[in-house]
N, C-alpha and C positions, 0 to 999 in steps of 0.2 A: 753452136757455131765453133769451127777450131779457128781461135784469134792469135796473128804475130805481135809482141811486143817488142819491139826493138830499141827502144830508147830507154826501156822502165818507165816504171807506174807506183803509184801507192800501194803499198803491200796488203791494207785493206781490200780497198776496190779490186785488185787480183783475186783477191778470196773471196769475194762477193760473187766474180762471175763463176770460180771453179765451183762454189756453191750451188751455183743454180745453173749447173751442167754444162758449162762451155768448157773444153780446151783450150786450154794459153799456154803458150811456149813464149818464152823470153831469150832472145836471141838478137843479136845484132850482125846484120850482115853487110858485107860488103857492095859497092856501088854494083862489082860487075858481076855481083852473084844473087842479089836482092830480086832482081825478076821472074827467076824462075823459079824460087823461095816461096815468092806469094803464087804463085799457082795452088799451093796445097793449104792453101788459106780462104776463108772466107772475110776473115775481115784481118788489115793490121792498123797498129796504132802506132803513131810515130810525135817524137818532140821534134826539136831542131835539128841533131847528128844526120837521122836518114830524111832523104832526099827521093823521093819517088814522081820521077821523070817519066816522059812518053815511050823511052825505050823498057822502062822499066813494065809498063802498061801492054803495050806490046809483049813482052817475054811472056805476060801473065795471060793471056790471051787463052781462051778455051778453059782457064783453069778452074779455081774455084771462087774469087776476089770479087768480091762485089762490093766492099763499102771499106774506104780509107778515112780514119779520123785521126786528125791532128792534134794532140793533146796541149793544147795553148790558144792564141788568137790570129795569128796569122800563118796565112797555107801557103804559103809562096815558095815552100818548099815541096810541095804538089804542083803537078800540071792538072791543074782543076777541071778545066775544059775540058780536056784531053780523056780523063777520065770519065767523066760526065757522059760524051758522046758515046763511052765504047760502056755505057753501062754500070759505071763504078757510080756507089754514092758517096761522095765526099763531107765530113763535118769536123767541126772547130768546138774547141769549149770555151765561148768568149766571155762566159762570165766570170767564169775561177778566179783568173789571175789580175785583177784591172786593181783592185785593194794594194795587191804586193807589189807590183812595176809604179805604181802613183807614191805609195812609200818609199820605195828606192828614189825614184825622181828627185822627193823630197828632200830623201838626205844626201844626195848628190849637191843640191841646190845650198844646204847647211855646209855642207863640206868646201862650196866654191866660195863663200861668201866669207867664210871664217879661216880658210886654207889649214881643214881640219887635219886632208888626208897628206900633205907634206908638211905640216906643223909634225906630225906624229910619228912619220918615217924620218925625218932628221934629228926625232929624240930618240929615235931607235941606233944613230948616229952617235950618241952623247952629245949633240952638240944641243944649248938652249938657244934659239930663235925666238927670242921674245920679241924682237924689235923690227926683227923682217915679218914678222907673222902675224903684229898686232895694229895692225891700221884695217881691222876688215870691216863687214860692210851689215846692218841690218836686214833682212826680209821684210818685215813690216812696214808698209809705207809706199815698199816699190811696186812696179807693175811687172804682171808676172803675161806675157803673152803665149799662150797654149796651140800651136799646130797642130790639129788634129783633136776634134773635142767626142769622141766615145767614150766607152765607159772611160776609161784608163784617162784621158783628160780631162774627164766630169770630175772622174775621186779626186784625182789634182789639186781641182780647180778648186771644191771642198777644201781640202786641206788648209791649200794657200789663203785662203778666205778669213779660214780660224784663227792664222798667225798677222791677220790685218794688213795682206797681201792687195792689191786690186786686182782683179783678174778680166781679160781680154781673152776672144780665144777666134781660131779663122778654122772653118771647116770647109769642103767644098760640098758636104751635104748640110743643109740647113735644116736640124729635127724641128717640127712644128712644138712649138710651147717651151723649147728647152731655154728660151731667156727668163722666162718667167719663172722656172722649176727653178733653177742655178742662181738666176740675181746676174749672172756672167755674159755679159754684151759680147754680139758677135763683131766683129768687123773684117775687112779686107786684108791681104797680106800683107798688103805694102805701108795699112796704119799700123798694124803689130809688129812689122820690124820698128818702125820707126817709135815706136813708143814706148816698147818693152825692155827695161831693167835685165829682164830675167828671162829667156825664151828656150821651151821645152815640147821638143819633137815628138808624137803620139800618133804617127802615120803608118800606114802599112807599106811595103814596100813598093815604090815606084819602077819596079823591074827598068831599074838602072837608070833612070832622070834623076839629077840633085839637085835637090827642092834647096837645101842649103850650098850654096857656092859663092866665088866671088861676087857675082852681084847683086843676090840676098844679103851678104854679109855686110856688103857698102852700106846696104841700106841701114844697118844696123843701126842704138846707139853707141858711140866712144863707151867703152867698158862694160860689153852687156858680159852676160854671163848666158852660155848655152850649154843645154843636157839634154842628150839623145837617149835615152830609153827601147828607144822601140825598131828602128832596121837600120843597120848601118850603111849599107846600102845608099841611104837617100843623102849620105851627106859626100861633098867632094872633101877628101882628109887633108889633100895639099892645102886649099883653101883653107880651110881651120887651123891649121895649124900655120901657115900665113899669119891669117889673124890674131891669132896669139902673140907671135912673134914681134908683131907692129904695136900692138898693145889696142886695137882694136875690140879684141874679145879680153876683157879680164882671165875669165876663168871658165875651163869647162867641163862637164861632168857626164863620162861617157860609160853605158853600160853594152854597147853593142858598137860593129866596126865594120867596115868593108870588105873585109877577110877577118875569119876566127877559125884557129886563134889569131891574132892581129901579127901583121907585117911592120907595120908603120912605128917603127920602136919610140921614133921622133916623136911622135904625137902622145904616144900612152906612155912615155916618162918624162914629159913635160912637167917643170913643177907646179906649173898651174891645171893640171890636168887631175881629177878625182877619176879615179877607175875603176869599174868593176866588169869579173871574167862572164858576161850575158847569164845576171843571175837574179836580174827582175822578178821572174815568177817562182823562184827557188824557194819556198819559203815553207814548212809544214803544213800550216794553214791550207795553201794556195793549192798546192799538191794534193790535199784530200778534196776538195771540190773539184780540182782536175778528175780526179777517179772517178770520183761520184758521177761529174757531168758522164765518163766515157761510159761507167755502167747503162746509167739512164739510157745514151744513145744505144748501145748493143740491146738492150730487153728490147725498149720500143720501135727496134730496127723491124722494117715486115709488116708493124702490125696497122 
């Protein structure tokens, strides 16, 4: 197969496929040049940066494109559909990365609780904050409620468990047996606002509905703490950042935004705000199972 990389891959998994006769080119192309690019492909691989749309789909048309893989868990940066009908195979690598987005979550959740990451930027300041920085708050003990329980809110939920966390979580698919695997009770949205300490978003993109806004937030309790991980997209930012302001939300820990790189300066230099630049699945680890999962898909593509 001759396959487009556009976003990078593991340097392994690259030499797995040149090993066992694919062409790869690694190239990043532009939105209005990308269509007619993958004509001369059979397969491309894309993270987040490329965005392959209908009109993109269309340019490619008669060419050579038959299978798009997205190297992470959610394709919403594919028109899936779209693809689908005119013949494209579309795949995700959903197992890779659910380990490294659940550990970042984590220490987003450490970082809100203990106000690690402006404790640390205002000693970068020489200033010592002892007194504004040290009234923080345990994880142990609180309720951690999980939006969205797949892998990435399962490992979580794990996690939290460990550190003597209670964990709650709402999904709107219900796995048969997953209370009993977990020990983690499902409930409704409206008892997990209401009860959670600690609430962390693990949903895939609601092409543009905010699951999180002002009347999710109401429901909240007085001082939760919330960390987005997973689409920024689904949260309203005016709202959150609202809530911060009124003392509603304690603290929140975001690794993904509405726009990236992020607009909203308000919100990601909040000093209650822990930030990181959407680098949940960034991790060595994560990256070689990403590759491995892509190889895996290209060999057993066809057969």
């Amino acid at each position: 197969m001759r396959i487009l990389v556009t976003d990078g891959m593991d340097a392994g998994a690259l030499a797995q496929l040149r090993e066992r006769g694919h062409e790869v080119v690694e190239q990043f192309f532009p939105p209005e040049e990308l269509g007619s690019a993958l004509r001369e492909y059979d397969a491309v691989v894309v993270r987040s940066a490329t965005k392959v749309r209908a009109q993109h789909i269309d340019a490619a048309r008669d060419g050579r494109l038959k299978l798009i893989i997205r190297g992470g868990v959610g394709v919403d940066n594919i028109d899936v559909q779209y693809a689908q009908e005119n013949g494209i195979t579309v795949k995700n690598t959903p197992k890779a990365s659910s380990q490294s987005v659940a550990e970042l979550a984590l220490g987003h959740m450490f970082s809100c609780a203990r106000y690690i990451s402006i404790a640390g930027h205002t000693m970068r300041e020489d200033k010592w904050e002892k007194k504004a920085y040290g009234k923080g708050m345990e994880l142990g003990g609180k309720t951690l409620g999980i939006i969205g329980f797949g892998r990435t809110g399962q490992a979580l939920g794990r996690m939290a468990r460990g550190i003597g966390m209670e964990v709650i979580a709402e999904d709107i698919y219900h796995i048969p047996g997953i209370e009993a695997e977990t020990g983690i009770r499902y409930v409704e949205l409206d008892e997990l606002l209401e009860k959670s300490d600690v609430i962390s978003l693990h949903t895939p993109s609601l092409n543009g509905q905010k699951l999180i806004c002002a009347e999710t937030i109401a429901k909240m309790k007085d001082g939760v703490v919330f960390i987005n991980t997973s689409r920024g997209d689904n949260v309203d930012e005016d709202a959150l950042l609202a809530g911060l302001e009124s003392g509603k939300i304690r603290a929140v820990g975001l690794d993904v935004y509405a726009q990236e790189p992020p607009k909203n300066k308000a919100l990601y230099s909040h000093p209650a705000v822990s930030c990181t630049p959407h680098i949940g699945a960034s991790t060595k680890e994560a990256q070689k199972r990403i590759g491995a999962e892509i190889v895996e898909i290209i060999e057993g593509f066809g057969k």
